[in-house]
C-alpha atoms as an extended CHARMM CRD file, in Angstrom:
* protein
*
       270  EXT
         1         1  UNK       CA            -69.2890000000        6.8550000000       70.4380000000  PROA      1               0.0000000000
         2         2  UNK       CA            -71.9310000000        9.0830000000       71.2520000000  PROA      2               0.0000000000
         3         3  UNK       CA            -71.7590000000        9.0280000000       74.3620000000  PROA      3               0.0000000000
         4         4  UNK       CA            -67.7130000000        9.4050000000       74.2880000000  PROA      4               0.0000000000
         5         5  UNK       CA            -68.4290000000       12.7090000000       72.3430000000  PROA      5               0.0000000000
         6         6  UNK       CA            -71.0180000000       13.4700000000       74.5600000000  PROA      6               0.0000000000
         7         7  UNK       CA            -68.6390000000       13.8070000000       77.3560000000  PROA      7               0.0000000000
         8         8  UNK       CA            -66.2550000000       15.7000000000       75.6770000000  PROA      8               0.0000000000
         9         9  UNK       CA            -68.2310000000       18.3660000000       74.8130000000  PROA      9               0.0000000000
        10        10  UNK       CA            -69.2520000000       18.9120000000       78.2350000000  PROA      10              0.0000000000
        11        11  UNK       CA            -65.7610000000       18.9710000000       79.3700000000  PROA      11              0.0000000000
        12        12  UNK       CA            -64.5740000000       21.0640000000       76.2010000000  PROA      12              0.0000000000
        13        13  UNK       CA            -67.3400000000       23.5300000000       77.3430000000  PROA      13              0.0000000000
        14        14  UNK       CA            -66.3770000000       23.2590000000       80.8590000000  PROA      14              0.0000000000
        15        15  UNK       CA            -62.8630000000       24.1160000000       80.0710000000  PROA      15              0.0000000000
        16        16  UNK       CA            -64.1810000000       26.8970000000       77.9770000000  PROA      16              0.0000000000
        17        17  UNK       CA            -66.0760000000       28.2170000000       81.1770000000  PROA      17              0.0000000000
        18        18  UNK       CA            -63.2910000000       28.3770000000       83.7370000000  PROA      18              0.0000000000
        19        19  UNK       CA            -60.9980000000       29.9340000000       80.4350000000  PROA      19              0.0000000000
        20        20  UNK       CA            -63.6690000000       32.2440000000       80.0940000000  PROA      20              0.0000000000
        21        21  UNK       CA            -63.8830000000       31.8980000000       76.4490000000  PROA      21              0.0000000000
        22        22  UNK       CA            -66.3970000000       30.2390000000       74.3520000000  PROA      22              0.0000000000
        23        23  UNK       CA            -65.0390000000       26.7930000000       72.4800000000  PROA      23              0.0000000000
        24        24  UNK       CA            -66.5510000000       25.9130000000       69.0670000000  PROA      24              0.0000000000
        25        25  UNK       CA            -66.6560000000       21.9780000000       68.6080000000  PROA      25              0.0000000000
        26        26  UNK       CA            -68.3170000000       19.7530000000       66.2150000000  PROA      26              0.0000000000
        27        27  UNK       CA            -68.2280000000       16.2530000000       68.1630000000  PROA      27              0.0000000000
        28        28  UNK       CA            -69.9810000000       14.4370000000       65.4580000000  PROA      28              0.0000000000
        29        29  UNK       CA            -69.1470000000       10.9650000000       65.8180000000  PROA      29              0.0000000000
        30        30  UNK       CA            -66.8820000000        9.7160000000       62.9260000000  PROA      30              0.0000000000
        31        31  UNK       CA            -68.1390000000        5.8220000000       62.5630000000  PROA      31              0.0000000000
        32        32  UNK       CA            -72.0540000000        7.0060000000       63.1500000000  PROA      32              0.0000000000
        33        33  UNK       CA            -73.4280000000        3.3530000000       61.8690000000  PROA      33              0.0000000000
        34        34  UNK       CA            -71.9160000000        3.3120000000       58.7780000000  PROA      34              0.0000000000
        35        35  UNK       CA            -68.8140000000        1.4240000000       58.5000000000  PROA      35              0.0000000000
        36        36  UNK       CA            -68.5660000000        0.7020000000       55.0040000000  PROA      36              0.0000000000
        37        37  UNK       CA            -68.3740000000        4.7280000000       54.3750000000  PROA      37              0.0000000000
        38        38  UNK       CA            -64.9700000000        6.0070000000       54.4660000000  PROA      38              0.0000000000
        39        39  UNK       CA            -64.6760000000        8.8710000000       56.8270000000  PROA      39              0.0000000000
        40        40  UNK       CA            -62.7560000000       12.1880000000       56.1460000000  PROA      40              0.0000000000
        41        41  UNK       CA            -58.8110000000       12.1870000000       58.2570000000  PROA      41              0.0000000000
        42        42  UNK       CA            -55.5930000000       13.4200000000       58.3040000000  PROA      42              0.0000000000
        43        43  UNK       CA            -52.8100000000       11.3980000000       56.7390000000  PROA      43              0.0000000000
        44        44  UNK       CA            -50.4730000000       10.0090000000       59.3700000000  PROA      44              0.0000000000
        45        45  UNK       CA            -46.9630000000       11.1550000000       58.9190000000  PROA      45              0.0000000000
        46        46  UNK       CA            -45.4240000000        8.5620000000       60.1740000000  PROA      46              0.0000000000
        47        47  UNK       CA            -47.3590000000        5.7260000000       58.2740000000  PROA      47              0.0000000000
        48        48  UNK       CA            -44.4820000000        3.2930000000       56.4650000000  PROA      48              0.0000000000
        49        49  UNK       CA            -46.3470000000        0.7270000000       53.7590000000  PROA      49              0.0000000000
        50        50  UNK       CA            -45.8170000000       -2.6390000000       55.4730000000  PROA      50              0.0000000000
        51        51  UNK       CA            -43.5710000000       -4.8220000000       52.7900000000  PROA      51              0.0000000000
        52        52  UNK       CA            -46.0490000000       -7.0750000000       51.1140000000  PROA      52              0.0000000000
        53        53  UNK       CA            -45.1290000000      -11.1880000000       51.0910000000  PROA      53              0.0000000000
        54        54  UNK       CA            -48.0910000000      -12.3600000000       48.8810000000  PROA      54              0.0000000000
        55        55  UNK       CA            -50.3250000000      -10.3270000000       46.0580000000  PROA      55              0.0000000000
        56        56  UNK       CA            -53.1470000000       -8.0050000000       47.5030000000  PROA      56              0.0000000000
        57        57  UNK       CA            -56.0630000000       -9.8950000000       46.8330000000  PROA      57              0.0000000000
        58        58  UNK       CA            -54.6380000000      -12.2580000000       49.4970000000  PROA      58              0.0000000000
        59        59  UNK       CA            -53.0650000000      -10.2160000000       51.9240000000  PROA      59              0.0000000000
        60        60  UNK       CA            -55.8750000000       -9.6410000000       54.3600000000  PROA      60              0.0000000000
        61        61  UNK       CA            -55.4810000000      -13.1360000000       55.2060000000  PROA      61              0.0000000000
        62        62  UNK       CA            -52.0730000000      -14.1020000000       54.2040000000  PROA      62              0.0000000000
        63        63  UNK       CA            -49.0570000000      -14.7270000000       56.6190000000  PROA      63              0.0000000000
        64        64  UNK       CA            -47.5140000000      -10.8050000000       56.5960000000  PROA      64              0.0000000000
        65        65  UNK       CA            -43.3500000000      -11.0810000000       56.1680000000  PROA      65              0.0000000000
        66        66  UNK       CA            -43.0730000000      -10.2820000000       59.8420000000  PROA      66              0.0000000000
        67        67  UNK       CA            -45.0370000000      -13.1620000000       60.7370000000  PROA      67              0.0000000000
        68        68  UNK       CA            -42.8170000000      -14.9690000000       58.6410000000  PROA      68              0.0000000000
        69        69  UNK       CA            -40.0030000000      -13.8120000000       59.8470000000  PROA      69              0.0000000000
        70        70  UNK       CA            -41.1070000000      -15.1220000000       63.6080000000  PROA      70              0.0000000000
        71        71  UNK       CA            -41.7690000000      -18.2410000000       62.4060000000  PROA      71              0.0000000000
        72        72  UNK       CA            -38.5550000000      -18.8170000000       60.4980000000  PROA      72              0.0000000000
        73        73  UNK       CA            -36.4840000000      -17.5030000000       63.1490000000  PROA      73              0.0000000000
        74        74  UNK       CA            -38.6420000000      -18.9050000000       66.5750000000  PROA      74              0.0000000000
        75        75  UNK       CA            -40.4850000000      -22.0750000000       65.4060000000  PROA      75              0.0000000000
        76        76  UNK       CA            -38.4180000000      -23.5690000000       63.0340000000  PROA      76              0.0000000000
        77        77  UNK       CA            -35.4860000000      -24.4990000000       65.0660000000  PROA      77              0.0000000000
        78        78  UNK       CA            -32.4800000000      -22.7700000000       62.5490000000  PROA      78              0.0000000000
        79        79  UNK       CA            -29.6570000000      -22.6490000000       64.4840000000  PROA      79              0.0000000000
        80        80  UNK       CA            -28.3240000000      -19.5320000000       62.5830000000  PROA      80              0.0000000000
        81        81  UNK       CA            -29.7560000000      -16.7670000000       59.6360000000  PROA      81              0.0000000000
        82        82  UNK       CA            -27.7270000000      -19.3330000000       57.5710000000  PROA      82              0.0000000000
        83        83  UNK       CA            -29.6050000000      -22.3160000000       58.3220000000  PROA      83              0.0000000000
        84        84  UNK       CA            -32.4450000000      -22.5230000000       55.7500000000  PROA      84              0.0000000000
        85        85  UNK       CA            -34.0680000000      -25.2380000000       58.3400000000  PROA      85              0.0000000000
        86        86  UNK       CA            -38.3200000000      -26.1110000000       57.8320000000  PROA      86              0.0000000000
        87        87  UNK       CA            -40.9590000000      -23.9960000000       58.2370000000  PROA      87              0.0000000000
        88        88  UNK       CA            -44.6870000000      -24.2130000000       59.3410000000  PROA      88              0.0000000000
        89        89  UNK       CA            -44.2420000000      -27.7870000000       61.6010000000  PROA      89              0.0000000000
        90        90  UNK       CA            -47.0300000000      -29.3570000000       62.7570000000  PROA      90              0.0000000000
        91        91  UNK       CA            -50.7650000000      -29.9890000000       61.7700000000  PROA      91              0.0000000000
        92        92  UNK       CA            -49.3320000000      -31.5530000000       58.5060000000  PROA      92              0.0000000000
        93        93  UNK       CA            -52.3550000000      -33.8030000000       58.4810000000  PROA      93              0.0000000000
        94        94  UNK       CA            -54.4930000000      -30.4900000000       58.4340000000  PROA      94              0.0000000000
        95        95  UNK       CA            -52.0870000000      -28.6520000000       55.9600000000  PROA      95              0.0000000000
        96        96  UNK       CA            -52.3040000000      -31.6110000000       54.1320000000  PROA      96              0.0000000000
        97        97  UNK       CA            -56.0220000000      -32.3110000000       53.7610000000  PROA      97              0.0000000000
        98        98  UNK       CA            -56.3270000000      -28.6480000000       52.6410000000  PROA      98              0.0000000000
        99        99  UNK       CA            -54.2030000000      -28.8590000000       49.6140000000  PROA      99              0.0000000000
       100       100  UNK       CA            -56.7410000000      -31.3200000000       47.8540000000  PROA      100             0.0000000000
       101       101  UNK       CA            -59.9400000000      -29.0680000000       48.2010000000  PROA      101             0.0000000000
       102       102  UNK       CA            -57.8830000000      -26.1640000000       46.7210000000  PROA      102             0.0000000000
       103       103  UNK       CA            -57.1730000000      -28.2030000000       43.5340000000  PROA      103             0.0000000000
       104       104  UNK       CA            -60.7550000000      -30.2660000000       43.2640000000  PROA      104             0.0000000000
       105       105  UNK       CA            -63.9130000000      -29.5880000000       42.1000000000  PROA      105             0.0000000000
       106       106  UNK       CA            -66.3480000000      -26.6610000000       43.3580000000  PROA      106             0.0000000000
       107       107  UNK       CA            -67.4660000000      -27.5150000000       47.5400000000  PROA      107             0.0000000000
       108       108  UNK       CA            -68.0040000000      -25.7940000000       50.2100000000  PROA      108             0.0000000000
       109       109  UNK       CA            -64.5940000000      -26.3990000000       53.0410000000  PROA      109             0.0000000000
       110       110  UNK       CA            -65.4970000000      -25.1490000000       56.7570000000  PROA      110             0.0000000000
       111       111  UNK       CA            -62.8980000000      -24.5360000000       58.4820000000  PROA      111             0.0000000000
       112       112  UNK       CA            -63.3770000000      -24.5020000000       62.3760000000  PROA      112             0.0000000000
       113       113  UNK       CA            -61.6220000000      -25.2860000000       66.0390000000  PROA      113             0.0000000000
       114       114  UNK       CA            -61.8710000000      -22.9780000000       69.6000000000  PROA      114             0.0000000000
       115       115  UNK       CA            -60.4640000000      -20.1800000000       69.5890000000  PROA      115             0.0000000000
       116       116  UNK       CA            -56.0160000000      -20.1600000000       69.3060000000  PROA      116             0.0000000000
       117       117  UNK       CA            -56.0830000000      -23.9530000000       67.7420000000  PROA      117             0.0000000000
       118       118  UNK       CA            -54.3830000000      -22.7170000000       64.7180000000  PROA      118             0.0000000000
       119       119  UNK       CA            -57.1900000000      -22.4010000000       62.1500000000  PROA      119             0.0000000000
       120       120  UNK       CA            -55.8060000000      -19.1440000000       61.1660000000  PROA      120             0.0000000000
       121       121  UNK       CA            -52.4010000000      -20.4200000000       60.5340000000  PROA      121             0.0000000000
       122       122  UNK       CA            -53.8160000000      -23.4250000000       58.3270000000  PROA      122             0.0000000000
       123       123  UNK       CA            -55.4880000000      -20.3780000000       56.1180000000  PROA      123             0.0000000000
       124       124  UNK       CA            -52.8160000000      -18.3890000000       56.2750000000  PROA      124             0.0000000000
       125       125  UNK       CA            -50.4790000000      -20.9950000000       55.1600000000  PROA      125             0.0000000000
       126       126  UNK       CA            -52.1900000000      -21.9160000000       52.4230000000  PROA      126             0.0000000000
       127       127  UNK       CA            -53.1050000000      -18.8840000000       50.9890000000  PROA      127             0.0000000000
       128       128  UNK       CA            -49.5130000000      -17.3700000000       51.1240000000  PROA      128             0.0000000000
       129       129  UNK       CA            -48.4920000000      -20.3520000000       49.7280000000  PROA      129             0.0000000000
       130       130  UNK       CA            -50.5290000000      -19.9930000000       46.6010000000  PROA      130             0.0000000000
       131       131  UNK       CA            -49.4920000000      -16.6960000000       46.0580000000  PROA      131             0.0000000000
       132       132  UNK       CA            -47.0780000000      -16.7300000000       43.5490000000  PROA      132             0.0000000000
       133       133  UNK       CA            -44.7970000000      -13.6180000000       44.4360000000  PROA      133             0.0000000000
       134       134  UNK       CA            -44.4970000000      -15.3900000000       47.8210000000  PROA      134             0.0000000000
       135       135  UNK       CA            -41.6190000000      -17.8010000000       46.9330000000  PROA      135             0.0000000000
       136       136  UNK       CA            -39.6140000000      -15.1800000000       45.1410000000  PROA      136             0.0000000000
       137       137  UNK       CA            -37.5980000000      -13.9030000000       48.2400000000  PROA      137             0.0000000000
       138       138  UNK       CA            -34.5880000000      -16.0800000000       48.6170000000  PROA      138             0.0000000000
       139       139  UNK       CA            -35.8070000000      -16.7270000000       52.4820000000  PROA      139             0.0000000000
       140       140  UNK       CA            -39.3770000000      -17.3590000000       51.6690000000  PROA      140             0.0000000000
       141       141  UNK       CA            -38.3240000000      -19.5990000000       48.6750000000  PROA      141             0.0000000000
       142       142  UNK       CA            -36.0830000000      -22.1740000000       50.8640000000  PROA      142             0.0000000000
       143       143  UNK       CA            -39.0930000000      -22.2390000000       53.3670000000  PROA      143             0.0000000000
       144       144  UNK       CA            -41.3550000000      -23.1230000000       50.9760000000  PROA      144             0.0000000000
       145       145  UNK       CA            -38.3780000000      -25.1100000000       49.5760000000  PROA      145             0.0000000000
       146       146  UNK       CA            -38.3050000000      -27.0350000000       52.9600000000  PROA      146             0.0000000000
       147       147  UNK       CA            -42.3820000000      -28.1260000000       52.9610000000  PROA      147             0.0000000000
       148       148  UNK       CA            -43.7890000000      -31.1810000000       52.3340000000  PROA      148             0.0000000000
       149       149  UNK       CA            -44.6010000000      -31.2500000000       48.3300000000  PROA      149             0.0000000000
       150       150  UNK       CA            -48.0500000000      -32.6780000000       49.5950000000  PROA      150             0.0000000000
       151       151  UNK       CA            -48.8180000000      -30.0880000000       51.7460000000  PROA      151             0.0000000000
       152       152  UNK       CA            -48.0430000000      -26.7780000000       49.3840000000  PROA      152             0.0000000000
       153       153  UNK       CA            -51.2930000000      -26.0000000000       47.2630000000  PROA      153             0.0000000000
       154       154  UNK       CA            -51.2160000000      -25.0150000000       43.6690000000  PROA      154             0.0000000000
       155       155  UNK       CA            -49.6160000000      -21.6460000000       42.4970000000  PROA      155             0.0000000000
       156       156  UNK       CA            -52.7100000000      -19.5410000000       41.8560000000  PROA      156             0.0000000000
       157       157  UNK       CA            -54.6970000000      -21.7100000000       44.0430000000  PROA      157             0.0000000000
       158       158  UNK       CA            -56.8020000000      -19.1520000000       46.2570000000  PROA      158             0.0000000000
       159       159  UNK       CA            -57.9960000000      -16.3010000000       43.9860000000  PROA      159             0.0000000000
       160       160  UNK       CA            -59.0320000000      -14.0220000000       46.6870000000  PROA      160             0.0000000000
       161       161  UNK       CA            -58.9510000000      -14.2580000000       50.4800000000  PROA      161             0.0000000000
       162       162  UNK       CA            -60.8570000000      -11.7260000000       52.5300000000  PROA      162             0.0000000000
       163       163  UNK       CA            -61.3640000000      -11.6500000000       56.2870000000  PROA      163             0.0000000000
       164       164  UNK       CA            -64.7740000000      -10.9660000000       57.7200000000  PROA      164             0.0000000000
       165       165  UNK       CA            -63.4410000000       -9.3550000000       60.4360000000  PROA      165             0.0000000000
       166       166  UNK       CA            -65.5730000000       -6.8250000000       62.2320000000  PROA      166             0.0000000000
       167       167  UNK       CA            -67.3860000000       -5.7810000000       59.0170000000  PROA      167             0.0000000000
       168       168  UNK       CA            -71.3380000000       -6.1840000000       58.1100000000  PROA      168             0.0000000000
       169       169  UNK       CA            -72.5600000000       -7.3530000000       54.5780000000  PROA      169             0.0000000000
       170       170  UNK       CA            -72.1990000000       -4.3600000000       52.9620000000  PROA      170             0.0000000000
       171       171  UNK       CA            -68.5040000000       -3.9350000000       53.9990000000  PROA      171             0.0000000000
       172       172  UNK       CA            -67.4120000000       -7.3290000000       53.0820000000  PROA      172             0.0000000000
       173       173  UNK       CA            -69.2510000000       -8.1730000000       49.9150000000  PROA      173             0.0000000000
       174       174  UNK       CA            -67.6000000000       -5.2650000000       47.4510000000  PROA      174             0.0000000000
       175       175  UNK       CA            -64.3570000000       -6.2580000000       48.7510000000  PROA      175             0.0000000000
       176       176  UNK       CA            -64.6960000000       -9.6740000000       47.7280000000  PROA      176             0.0000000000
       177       177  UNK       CA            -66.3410000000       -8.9030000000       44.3170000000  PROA      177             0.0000000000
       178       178  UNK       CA            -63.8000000000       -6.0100000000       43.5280000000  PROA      178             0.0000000000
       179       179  UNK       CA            -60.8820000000       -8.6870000000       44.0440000000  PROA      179             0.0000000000
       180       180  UNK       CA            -62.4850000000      -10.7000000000       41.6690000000  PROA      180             0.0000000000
       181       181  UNK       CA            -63.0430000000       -7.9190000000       39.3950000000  PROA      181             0.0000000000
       182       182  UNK       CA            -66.2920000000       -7.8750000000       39.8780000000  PROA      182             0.0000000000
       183       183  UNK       CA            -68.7210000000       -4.4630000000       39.5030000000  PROA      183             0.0000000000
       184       184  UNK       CA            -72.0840000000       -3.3400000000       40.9990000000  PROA      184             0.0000000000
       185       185  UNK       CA            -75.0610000000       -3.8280000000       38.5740000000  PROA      185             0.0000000000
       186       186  UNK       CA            -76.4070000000       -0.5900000000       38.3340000000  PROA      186             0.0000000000
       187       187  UNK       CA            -79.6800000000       -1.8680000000       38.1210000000  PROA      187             0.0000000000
       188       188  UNK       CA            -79.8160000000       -3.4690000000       41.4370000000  PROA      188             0.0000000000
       189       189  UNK       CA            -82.5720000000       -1.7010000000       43.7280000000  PROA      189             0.0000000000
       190       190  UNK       CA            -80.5530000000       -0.7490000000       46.4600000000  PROA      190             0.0000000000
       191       191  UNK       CA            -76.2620000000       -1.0870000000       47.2190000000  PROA      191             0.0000000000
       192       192  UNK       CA            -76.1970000000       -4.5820000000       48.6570000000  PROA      192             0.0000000000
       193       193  UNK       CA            -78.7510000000       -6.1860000000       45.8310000000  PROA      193             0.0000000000
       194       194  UNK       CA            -76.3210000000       -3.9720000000       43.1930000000  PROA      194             0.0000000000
       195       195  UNK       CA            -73.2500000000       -6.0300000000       44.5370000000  PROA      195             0.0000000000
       196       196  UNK       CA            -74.5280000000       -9.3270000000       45.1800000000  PROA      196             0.0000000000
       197       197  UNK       CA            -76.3370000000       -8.9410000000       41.5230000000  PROA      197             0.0000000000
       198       198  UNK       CA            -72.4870000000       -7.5740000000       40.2920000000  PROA      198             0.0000000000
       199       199  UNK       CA            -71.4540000000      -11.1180000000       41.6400000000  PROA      199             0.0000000000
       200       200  UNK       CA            -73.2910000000      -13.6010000000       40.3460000000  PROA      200             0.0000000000
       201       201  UNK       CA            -72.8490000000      -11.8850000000       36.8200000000  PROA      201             0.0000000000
       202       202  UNK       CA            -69.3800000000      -12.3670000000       37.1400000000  PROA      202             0.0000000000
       203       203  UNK       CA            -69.5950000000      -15.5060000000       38.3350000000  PROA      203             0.0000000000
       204       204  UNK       CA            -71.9370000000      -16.6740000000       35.0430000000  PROA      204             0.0000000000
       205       205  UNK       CA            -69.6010000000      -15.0050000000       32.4610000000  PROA      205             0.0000000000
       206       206  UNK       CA            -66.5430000000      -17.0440000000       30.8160000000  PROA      206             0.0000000000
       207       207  UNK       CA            -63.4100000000      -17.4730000000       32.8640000000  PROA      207             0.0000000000
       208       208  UNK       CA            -61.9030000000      -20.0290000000       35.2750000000  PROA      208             0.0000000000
       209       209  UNK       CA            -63.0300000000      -21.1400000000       38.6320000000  PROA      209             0.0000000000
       210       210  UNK       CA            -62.3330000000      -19.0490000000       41.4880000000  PROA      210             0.0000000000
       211       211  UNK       CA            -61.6820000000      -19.9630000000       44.8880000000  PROA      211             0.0000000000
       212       212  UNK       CA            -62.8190000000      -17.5720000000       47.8360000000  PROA      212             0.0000000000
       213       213  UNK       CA            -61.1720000000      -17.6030000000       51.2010000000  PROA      213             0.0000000000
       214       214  UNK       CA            -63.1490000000      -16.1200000000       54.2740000000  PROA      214             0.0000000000
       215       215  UNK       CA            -61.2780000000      -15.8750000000       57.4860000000  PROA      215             0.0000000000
       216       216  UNK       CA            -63.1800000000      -14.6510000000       61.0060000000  PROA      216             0.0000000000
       217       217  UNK       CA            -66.7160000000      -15.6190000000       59.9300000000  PROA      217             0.0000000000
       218       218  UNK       CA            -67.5630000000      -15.5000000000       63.4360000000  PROA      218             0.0000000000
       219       219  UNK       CA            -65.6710000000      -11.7980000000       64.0290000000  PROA      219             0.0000000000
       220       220  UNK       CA            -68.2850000000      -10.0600000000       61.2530000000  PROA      220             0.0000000000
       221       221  UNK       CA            -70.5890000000       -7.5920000000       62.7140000000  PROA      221             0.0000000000
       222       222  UNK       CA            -73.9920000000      -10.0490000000       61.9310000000  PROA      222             0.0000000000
       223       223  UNK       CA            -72.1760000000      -13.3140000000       60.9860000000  PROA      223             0.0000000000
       224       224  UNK       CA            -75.5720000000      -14.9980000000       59.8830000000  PROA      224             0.0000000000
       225       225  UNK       CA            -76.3290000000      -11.6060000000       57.7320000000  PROA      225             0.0000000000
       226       226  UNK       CA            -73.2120000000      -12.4220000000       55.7160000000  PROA      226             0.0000000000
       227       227  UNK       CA            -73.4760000000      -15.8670000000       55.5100000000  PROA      227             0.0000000000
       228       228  UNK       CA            -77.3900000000      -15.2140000000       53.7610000000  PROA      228             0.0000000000
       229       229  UNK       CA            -76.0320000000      -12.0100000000       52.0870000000  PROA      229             0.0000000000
       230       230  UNK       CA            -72.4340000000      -12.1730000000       51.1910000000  PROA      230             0.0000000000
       231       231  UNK       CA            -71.7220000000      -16.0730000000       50.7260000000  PROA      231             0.0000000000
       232       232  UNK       CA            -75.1220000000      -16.9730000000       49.3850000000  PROA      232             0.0000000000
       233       233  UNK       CA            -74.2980000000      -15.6410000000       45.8510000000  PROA      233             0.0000000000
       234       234  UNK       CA            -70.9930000000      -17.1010000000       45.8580000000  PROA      234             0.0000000000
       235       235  UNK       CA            -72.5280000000      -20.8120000000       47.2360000000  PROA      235             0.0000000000
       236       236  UNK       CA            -75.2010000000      -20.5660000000       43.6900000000  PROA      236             0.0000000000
       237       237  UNK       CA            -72.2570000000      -21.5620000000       41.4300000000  PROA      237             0.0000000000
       238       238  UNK       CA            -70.8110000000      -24.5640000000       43.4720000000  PROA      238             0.0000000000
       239       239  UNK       CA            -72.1260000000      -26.7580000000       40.0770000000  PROA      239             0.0000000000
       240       240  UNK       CA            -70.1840000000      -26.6710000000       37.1230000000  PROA      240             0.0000000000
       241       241  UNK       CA            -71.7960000000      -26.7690000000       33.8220000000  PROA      241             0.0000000000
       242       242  UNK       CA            -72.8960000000      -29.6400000000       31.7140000000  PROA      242             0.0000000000
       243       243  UNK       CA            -70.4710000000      -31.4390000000       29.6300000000  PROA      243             0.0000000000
       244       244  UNK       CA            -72.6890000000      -30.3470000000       26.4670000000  PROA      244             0.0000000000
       245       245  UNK       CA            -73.2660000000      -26.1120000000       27.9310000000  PROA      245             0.0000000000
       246       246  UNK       CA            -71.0070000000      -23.3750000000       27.2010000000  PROA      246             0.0000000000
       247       247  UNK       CA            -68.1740000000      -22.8190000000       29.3550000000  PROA      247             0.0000000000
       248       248  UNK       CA            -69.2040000000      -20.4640000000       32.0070000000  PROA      248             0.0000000000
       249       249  UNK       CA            -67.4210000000      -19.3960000000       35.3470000000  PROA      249             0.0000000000
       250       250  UNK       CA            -69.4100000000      -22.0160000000       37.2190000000  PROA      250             0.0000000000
       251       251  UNK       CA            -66.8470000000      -23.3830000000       39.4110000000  PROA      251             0.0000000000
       252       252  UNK       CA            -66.5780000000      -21.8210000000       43.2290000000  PROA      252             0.0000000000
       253       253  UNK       CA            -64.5330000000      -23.1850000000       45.8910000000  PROA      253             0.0000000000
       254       254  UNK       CA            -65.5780000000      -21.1290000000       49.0170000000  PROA      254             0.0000000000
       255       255  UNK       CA            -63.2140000000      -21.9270000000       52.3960000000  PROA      255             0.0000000000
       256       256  UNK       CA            -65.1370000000      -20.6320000000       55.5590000000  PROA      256             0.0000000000
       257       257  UNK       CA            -63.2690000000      -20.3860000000       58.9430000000  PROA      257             0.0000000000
       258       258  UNK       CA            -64.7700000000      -19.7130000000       62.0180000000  PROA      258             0.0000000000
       259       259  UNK       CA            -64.6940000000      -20.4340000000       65.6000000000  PROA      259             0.0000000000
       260       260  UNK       CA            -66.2070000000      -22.4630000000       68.1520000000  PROA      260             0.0000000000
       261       261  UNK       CA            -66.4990000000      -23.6240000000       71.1240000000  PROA      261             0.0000000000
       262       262  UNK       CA            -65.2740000000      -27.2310000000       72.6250000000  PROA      262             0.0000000000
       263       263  UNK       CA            -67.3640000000      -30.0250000000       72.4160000000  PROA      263             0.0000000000
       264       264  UNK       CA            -68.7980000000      -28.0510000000       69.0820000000  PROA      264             0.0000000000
       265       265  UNK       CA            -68.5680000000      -30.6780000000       65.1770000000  PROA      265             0.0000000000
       266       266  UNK       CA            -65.7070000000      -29.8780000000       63.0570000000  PROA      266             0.0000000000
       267       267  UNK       CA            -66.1130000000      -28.4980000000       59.5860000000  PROA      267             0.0000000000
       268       268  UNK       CA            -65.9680000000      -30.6650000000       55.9930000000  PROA      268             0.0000000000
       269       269  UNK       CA            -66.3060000000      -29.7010000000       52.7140000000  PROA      269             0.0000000000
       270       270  UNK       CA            -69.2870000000      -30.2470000000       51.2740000000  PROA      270             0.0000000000
C-alpha cells in the first residue's frame, strides 16, 4: 500500500508538472496496519442490503439466499420452480455426524479437508439450518422440509458463527464476544486482554451454553495468534459445572474449520 501510494504521488506530481500546476495530495494509506480500525469513506450509492436468509450473528458463515437459490435450482435436480425436490445431497454421513456435536455436551469439533472438499458447505449447512428465521420462506421451508430429520441440527443450535477470514486477533475476537453479548472489561491492560477478559466473564455468568462456529481458521492474518488469543478463552469453559455448583454458563461447543493439505489427519471433536 505504500508503495501503491508511493507511485501515485509521483505520477500525480508528474501530471501536475507537464499541467504546470501544483497538485495537493494526501496519499496516506487507508489500511496502514490496522485492520480492526474502521477507516473514514464515502457511502456507495449504489450499495442494495443483500436479503438476509438466517439471523446476523450467523450470517458471516451462513448459506446467503443466493447461494440458496443456486443450489435449489442447479444441484437439486427440480425439474421446474414448482418442484419442491431435495436440497443439500451428498456428504449425508458428514451432515449427519455434525448434528450430534451441536446438541451434546461442551467439545472441541475440527472441522478440516483440502481446499474445495466441501467443509464450508457442511458449516454452512448447519448453521443456516439452526437459524430459526431460515425455514420461514415458503422455498427455504420445503428444502429444509425435504432433509433428512437426522441430518438438520437443533433450532437455536449455533449461537454465533464468525469467519476468521483475513482478520488478526484483535479483529476477530470483539466480533465474536459482541454476538454473544459480550463487553470489554474496562479493566483489562490493553484492548485484546479487555476483550478476551469481557469473554470469559460472560462465559462464567448464568445463562445457557453457547456454541461458537469459526470458519477459515487457516485464512486469519496469524492463524496460531488466534487460536492462543481468540479461541483460548472460549476452549477454558469446555467443563460444565458440578452437579452440586451454581449454574454458570460453563458449557462451550467451539466448531473450528480449516484447511489442509492431502495426506494431512482429519479433525474430531474432542
Amino acid at each position: 500500500m505504500d508503495e501503491f501510494s508511493r507511485a501515485l504521488y509521483q505520477a500525480a506530481q508528474a501530471v501536475g508538472a507537464e499541467l504546470g500546476r501544483s497538485l495537493s495530495l494526501d496519499c496516506r494509506p487507508l489500511m496502514g496496519g490496522k485492520p480492526h480500525v474502521a477507516t473514514a469513506a464515502l457511502p456507495n450509492p449504489g450499495y442494495r442490503p443483500r436479503q438476509a436468509a438466517v439471523e446476523e450473528s450467523r450470517q458471516a458463515v451462513a448459506a446467503t439466499p443466493e447461494d440458496l437459490d443456486y443450489w435449489l435450482e442447479k444441484a437439486s435436480g427440480r425439474t421446474g420452480a414448482d418442484d419442491p425436490g431435495w436440497y443439500f445431497s451428498g456428504r449425508r454421513r458428514l451432515n449427519a455426524s455434525v448434528v450430534p456435536f451441536l446438541k451434546g455436551p461442551p467439545g472441541v469439533l475440527l472441522v478440516t479437508g483440502i481446499t474445495a472438499s466441501g467443509k464450508s458447505a457442511i458449516l454452512g449447512r448447519a448453521v443456516a439450518l439452526s437459524d430459526a428465521t431460515f425455514g420461514t420462506p415458503a422455498l427455504f421451508a420445503a428444502a429444509v422440509g425435504h432433509c433428512p430429520p437426522h441430518t438438520v441440527p437443533d433450532e437455536g443450535a449455533v449461537t454465533t458463527a464468525v469467519t476468521a477470514h483475513n482478520r488478526e486477533p484483535l479483529g476477530l475476537l470483539p466480533v465474536i464476544a459482541k454476538k454473544l453479548g459480550a463487553a470489554a472489561d474496562p479493566s483489562g491492560r490493553d484492548q485484546l486482554s479487555r476483550w478476551q477478559s469481557g469473554l470469559r466473564r460472560f462465559l462464567s455468568s448464568p445463562g445457557p451454553m453457547v456454541t461458537i462456529v469459526v470458519h477459515a481458521l487457516d485464512d486469519a492474518t496469524d492463524p496460531a495468534a488466534v487460536v492462543h488469543q481468540v479461541l483460548e478463552p472460549p476452549a477454558g469453559h469446555l467443563c460444565g459445572p458440578e452437579p452440586s455448583a451454581p449454574p454458570v454458563r460453563c458449557g462451550v461447543r467451539l466448531v473450528v474449520e480449516r484447511s489442509t493439505s492431502p495426506g494431512t489427519p482429519t479433525g474430531s471433536s474432542a
